[in-house]
C-alpha positions in Angstrom: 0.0 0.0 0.0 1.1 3.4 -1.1 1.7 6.1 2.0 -0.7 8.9 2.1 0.5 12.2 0.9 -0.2 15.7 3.0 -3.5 16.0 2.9 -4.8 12.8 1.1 -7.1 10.2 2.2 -8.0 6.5 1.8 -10.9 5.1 0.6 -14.3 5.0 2.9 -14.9 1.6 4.7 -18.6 1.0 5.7 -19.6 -1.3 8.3 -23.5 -1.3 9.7 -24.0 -0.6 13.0 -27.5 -1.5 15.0 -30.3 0.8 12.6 -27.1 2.5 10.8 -24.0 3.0 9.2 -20.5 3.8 10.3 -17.7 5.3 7.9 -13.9 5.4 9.1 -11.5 7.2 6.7 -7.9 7.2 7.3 -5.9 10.8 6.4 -2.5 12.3 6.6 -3.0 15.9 7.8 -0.8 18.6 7.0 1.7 18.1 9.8 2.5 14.6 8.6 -0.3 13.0 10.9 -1.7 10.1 10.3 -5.4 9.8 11.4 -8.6 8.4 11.6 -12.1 10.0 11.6 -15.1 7.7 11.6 -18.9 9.1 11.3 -22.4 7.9 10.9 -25.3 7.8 9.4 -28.6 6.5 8.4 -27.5 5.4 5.1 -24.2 4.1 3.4 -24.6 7.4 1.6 -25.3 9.2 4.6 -22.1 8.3 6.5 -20.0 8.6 3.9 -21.0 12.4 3.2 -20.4 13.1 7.1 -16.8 11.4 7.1 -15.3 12.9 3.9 -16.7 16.3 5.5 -15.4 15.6 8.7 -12.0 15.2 7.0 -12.6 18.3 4.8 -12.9 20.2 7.9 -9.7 18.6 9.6 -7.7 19.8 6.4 -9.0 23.3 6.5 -10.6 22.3 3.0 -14.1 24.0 3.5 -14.6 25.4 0.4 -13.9 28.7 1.1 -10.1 29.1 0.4 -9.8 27.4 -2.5 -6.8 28.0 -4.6 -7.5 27.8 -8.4 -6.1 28.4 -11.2 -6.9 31.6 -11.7 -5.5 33.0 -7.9 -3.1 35.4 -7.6 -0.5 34.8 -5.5 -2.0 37.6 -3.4 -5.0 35.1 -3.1 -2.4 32.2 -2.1 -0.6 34.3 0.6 -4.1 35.4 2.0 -4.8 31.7 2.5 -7.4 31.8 -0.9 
């Protein structure tokens, strides 16, 4: 298996638990980190929604400052 990369992540694994589901996702954060978030749901879908957004949020990745490829690097030193 290939090591994870800053700010990567593994794929989902799914197990049920009782009337739901349970997602763990392992993740390298950006200090070098690994970790594991795990998060549930009603549905497969569900859970897999809440962990990858659980490890959005660990990375700092909510959406709001996202580099693109039209950025500045004013944008970049701002933090997006």
């Amino acid at each position: 298996m290939k090591p994870l990369g800053l700010g990567e992540r593994c794929g989902i694994t799914l197990t049920r638990e009782g009337s739901g589901y349970v997602a763990y996702v392992r993740y390298r954060d950006y200090a070098g980190r690994g970790r594991r978030l795990k998060r549930s749901g009603p549905s497969n879908a569900s859970a897999s929604r809440n962990v990858l957004r659980a490890v959005r949020e660990a990375l700092g990745a909510d959406g709001g400052g996202e580099i693109t490829r039209t950025s500045t690097l004013q944008d970049a030193a701002r933090g997006g």
